[in-house]
BALUMKOL-660431 format. One record per residue (C-alpha): residue number from 1; x, y, z. Coordinates in steps of 0.1 Angstrom, whole numbers. Each point is the difference from the previous one (the first is absolute). Layout:
<nodes>
NUM_X_Y_Z
...
</nodes>
This chain:
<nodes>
1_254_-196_-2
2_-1_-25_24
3_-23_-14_16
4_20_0_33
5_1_39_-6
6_-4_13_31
7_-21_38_3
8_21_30_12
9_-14_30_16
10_-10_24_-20
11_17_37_9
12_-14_32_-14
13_14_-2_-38
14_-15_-34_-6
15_-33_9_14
16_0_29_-21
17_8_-17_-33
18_-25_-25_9
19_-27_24_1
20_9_24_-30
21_-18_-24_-21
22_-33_4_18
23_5_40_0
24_-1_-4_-43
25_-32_-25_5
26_-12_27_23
27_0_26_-29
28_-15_-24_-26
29_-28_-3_26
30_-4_36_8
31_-8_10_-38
32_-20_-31_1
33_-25_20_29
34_3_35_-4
35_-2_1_-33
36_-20_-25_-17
37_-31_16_9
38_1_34_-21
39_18_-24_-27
40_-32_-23_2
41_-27_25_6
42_12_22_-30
43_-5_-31_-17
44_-35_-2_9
45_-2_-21_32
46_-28_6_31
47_8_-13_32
48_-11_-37_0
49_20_-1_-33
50_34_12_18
51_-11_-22_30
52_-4_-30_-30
53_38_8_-18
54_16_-1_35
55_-11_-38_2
56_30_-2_-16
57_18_-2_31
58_-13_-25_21
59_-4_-21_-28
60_30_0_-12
61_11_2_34
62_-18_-34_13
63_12_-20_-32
64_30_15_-11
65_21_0_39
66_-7_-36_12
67_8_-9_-37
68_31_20_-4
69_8_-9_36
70_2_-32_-3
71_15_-5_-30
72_29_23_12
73_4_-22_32
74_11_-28_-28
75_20_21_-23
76_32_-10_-3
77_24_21_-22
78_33_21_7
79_-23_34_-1
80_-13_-19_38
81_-36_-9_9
82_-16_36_0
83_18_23_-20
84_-9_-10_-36
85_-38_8_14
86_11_36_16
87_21_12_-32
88_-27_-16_-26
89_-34_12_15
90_19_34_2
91_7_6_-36
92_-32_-14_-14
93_-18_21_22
94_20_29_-6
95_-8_-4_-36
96_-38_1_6
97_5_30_26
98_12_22_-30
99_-25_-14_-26
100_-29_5_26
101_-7_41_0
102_4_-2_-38
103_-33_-25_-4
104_-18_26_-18
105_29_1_-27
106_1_-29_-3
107_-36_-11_-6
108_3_28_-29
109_33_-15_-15
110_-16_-33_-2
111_-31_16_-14
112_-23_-7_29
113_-9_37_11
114_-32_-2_-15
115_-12_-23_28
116_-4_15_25
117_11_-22_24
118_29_-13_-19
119_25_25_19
120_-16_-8_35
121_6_-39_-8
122_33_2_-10
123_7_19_34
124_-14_-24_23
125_20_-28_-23
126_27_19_8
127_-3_-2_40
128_-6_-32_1
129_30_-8_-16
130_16_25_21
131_-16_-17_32
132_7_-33_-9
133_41_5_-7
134_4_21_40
135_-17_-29_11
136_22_-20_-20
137_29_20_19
138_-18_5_34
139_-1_-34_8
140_29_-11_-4
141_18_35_17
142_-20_-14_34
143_10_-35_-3
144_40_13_-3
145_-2_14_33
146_3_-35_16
147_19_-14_-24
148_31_24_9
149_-6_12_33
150_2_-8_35
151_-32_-8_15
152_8_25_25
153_0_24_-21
154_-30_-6_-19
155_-18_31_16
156_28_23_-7
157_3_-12_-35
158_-37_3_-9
159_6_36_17
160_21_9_-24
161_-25_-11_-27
162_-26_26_21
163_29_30_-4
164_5_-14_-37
165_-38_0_-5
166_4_36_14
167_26_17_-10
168_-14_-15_-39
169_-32_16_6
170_7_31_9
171_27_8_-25
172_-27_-16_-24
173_-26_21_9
174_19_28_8
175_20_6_-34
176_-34_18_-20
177_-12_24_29
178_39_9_10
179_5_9_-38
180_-32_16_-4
181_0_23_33
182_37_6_7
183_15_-1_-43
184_-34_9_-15
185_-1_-29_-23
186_-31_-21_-3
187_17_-34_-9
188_-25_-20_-22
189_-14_-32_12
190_18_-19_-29
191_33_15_17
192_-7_-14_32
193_-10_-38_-16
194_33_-1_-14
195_21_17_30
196_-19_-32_20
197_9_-23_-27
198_42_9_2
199_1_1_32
200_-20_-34_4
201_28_-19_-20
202_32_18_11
203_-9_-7_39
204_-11_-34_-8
205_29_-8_-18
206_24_15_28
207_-16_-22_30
208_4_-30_-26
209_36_6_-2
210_9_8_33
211_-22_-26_18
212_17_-36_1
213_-28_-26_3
214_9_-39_0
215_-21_-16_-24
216_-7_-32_14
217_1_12_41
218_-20_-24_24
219_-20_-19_-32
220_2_-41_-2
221_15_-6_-31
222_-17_-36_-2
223_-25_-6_-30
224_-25_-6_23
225_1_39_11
226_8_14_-29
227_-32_-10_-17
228_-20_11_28
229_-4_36_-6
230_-12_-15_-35
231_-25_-27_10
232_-12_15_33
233_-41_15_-6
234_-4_38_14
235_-24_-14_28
236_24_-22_13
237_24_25_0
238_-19_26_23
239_-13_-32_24
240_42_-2_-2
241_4_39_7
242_-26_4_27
243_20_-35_20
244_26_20_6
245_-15_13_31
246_-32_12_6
247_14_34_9
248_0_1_-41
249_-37_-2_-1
250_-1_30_22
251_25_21_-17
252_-16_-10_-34
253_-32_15_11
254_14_31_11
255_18_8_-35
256_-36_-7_-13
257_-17_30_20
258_30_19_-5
259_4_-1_-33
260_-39_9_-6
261_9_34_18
262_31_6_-17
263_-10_1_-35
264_-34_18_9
265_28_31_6
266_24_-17_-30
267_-26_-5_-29
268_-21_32_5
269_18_24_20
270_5_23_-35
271_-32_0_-8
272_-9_10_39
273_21_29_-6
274_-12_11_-35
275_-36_-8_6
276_-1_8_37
277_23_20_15
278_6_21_-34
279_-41_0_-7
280_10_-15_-39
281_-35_-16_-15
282_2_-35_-13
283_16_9_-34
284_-5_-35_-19
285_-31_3_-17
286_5_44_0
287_0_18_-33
288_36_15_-15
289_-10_37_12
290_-4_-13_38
291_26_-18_2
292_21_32_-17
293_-15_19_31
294_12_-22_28
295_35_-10_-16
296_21_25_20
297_-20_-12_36
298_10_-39_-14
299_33_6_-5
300_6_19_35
301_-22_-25_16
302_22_-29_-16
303_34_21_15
304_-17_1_29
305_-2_-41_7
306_30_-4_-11
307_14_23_28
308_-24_-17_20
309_12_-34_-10
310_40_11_6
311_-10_15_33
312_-15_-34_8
313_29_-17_-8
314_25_22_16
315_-16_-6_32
316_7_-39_-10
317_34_9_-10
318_10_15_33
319_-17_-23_25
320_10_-36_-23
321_31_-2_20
322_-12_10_36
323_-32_-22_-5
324_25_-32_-2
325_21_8_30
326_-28_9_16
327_-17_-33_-10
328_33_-18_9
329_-8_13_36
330_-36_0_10
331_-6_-29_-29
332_-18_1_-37
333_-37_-4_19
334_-2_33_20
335_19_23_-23
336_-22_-9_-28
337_-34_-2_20
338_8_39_5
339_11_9_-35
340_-32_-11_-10
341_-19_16_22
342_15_29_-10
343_-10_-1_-36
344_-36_-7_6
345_-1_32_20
346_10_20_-27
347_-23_-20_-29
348_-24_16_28
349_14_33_-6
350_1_-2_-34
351_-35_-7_-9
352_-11_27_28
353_21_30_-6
354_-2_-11_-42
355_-6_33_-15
356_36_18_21
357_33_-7_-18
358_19_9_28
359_-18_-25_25
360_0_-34_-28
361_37_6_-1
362_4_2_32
363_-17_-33_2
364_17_-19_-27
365_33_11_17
366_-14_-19_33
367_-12_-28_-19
368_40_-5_-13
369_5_-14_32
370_-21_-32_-6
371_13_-1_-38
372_33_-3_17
373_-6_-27_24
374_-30_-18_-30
375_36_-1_-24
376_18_-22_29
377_-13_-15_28
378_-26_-23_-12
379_27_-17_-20
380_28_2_25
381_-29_-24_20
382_-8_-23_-24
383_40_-1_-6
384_6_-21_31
385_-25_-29_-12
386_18_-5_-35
387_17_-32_-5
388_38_3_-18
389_-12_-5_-33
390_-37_12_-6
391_8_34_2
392_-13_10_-34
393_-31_-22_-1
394_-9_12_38
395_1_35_-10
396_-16_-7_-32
397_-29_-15_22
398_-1_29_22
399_-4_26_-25
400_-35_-17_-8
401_-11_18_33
402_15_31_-10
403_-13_1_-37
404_-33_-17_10
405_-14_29_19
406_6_19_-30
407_-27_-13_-22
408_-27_13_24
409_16_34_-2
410_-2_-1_-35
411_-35_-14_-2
412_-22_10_32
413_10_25_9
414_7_14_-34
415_-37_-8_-8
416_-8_19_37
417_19_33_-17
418_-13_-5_-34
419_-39_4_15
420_7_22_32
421_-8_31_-27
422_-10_35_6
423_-10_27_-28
424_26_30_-1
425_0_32_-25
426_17_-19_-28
427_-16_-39_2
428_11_-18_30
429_23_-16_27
430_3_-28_21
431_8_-1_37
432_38_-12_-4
433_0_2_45
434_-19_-26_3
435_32_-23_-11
436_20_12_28
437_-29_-9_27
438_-4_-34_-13
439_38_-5_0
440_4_17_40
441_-26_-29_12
442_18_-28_-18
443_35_14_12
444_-16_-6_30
445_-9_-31_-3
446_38_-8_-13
447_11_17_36
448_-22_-26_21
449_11_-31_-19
450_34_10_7
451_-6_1_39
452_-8_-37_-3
453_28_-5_-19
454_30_-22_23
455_37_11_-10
456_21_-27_-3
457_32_7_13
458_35_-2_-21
459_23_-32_15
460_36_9_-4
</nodes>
C-alpha cells in the first residue's frame, strides 16, 4: 500500500475481524493459566517451582516483544509489517499447546521417565516456548492497532480487544465445566490443549486475512532509518520511549503495580481454589494413595476456576464495549482509576471470605470489571504518544512494564506461599490468600499513579 494511504473508520465488521485474532490468543492463554498448574503439580512441582516455570512469561515477554516489535516495525514483505508475526507465533505455539499436557509421555517415549524430573522439565520447556511465540504474536497484535486505525478510535479498538480477551476466556474456560455439568462428559485436559491450539490458529489466521495493513505506513525509507532499529542499544531506546512525554513515565509505572496484582490472581488463582477454597493439601511431594484420595476434590476444584475464570471474563466481555464509550466521555484517567479500585476490593474479598465458593465468585465476577478496563485503557493512553512508525518497538517497550512485574510474582511472592505453611490431616498447605492481599495493595498503588497521570487530548 501506499504510503499516502489514508485510515478509514473502522465500523462494527472491521473491528470485529480485527479482534478475532486476540479471542484465539485468548484461548492459548487461558490453558496456559488454568491449567498448567494440575499439569505441573502432577508432575511433581511445589509452589516456588510453579512460581519459577511461570518466569517464562516475563522473560520472554521483556526480550521477545521489544525484539519482535521492532523488527516488525521494519518488515517489509507483501504479508504487511505485522501479520507474518501474528500467523507464525500462532502456529508454533499451537504446536507446543498440544505437546504440553502429554510431557509425561513424552519423557517415557524418549526414555527419560526414570528421572524423575525429566517429565516436569520437558513441561516447563514447553511453556516457555509457548510463552515466548504469544509474545511473539502479542506484540505485534498491539502495535497493529495504530497502524490501521484512526487515532480516534484507538480506545474503541483496544475495547474490542477487552470483549475479544472476553468473550475468549470465557468460552475457554467455559467449554470443560459446561460439558461436564450440563452433557456429563469430563473432557480430559489433553482435549482442552488441543481445542486451544485450533482455535488459536484458525482465529489468527482469519484477522490475518481480513485485516489490510500497509507495510511500510509512516516509516522513513532512508538507509539512515532503516538501520536504526538495528544499531540503536536497548537503553537508548527506553531514554527514547520515556521522551515521548513524561506522561509515559507515569503510565509506565502504573502497568508496573498493575501487573504485580494481576498475575497474583493469574498465576495462582487454581491453586487458591484447590488448596484453599477446596481444602486440597499440597500434593507435590504426597504419596500415590493420597493423591488417589483427593483426586475427585482436584478435579471439581480445577472445574471450579475455570468457571471462575469464564465468569471473570464474561464480566470483561460485557463491560469491554461500554468501558470505551464511557472512557470516550468522562476520559481514559477516571474510568480506569475506578475499575481499579473495584478489583482491589474484591482481592479484599477474596482473601477474607476464602473458604465460601459462593462469595470468591462473586468477587472474581467484580474484579472482571478492572480486567476489562487493565485489557484497554492503559494502551489506548500510551496510544496518543506513539510516533507514525514506532508502533511495534513502543509497544514492545511497554510490555517490559507489564512482563516485569511478573518476575516478582513468580519469585517473592511464590517464595512467600511456598513458606506461609500450616500442618493439615494429610501433610500440609500453604496460605494461597495471601497472594490476593499483596496484589489489592499494589492495585492500589496502580490506582494512585493513575490520578497523577495528565491525559493528553486527541487533536483532530
Amino acid at each position: 500500500m501506499s504510503e499516502n494511504f489514508e485510515l478509514k473508520r473502522f465500523n462494527t465488521i472491521n473491528f470485529m475481524n480485527l479482534a478475532l485474532g486476540f479471542l484465539g490468543l485468548q484461548f492459548a492463554w487461558q490453558m496456559r493459566i488454568i491449567l498448567s498448574a494440575p499439569v505441573t503439580e502432577h508432575l511433581g512441582a511445589d509452589p516456588l517451582i510453579y512460581g519459577l516455570i511461570w518466569l517464562a512469561g516475563p522473560f520472554t515477554g521483556m526480550v521477545v516483544q521489544p525484539l519482535i516489535g521492532a523488527l516488525s516495525d521494519k518488515t517489509k514483505s507483501k504479508f504487511g509489517r505485522r501479520r507474518p508475526y501474528l500467523l507464525g507465533g500462532a502456529i508454533i505455539a499451537s504446536i507446543a499447546l498440544w505437546l504440553f499436557p502429554n510431557s509425561g509421555n513424552i519423557a517415557g517415549l524418549l526414555g527419560l521417565d526414570i528421572y524423575p524430573w525429566a517429565g516436569l522439565l520437558i513441561a516447563a520447556g514447553l511453556i516457555w516456548v509457548i510463552d515466548a511465540c504469544i509474545n511473539i504474536a502479542q506484540g505485534p497484535y498491539r502495535a497493529i492497532i495504530p497502524d490501521v486505525v484512526v487515532k480516534e478510535q484507538h480506545a474503541m479498538a483496544n475495547s474490542y480487544i477487552s470483549l475479544a480477551i472476553g468473550l475468549g476466556s470465557v468460552v475457554a474456560a467455559g467449554v470443560a465445566p459446561f460439558l461436564k455439568y450440563v452433557c456429563h462428559y469430563d473432557m480430559p485436559i489433553v482435549s482442552q490443549f488441543i481445542m486451544a491450539a485450533l482455535t488459536f490458529t484458525l482465529a489468527m489466521s482469519w484477522t490475518c486475512l481480513t485485516i489490510k495493513e500497509k507495510s511500510t505506513a509512516g516509516v522513513n525509507n532512508t538507509e539512515e532509518n532503516n538501520n536504526n532499529v538495528q544499531s540503536i542499544g536497548f537503553w537508548q531506546s527506553m531514554k527514547e520511549f520515556f521522551a515521548l512525554s513524561p506522561q509515559v513515565g507515569k503510565i509506565c509505572l502504573m502497568q508496573f503495580f498493575t501487573w504485580i496484582g494481576m498475575m497474583c490472581l493469574m498465576i495462582f488463582f487454581t491453586d487458591f481454589a484447590i488448596h484453599t477454597v477446596y481444602g486440597v493439601p499440597d500434593l507435590s511431594k504426597a504419596a500415590q494413595d493420597v493423591k488417589d484420595i483427593f483426586a475427585q476434590t482436584s478435579t471439581t476444584a480445577t472445574y471450579y476456576s475455570q468457571i471462575c475464570f469464564a465468569i471473570f471474563n464474561l464480566v470483561c466481555f460485557l463491560i469491554a464495549i461500554p468501558i470505551g464509550k464511557v472512557a470516550e466521555i468522562f476520559g481514559n484517567k477516571k474510568v480506569h482509576i475506578f475499575c481499579l479500585l473495584s478489583m482491589v476490593l474484591a482481592y479484599l474479598g477474596m482473601g477474607i471470605f476464602k473458604t465460601s465458593p459462593i462469595a470468591v465468585g462473586a468477587f472474581m465476577a467484580l474484579s472482571g470489571i478492572g480486567w476489562a478496563s487493565v485489557c484497554a485503557l492503559p494502551f489506548a493512553m500510551l496510544s496518543k504518544y506513539i510516533k507514525p512508525g514506532t508502533e511495534g518497538s513502543v509497544m514492545g517497550l511497554f510490555n517490559i512494564f507489564i512482563a516485569g512485574p511478573q518476575v516478582l510474582v513468580c519469585t517473592l511472592v511464590a517464595w512467600i506461599i511456598k513458606n506461609a505453611v500450616f500442618p493439615v490431616e494429610y501433610g500440609i498447605n500453604e496460605h494461597w490468600e495471601i497472594t490476593f492481599f499483596i496484589g489489592a495493595v499494589c492495585l492500589l498503588i496502580a490506582a494512585l499513579i493513575t490520578k497523577t497521570v495528565e491525559e493528553k487530548a486527541i487533536i483532530e
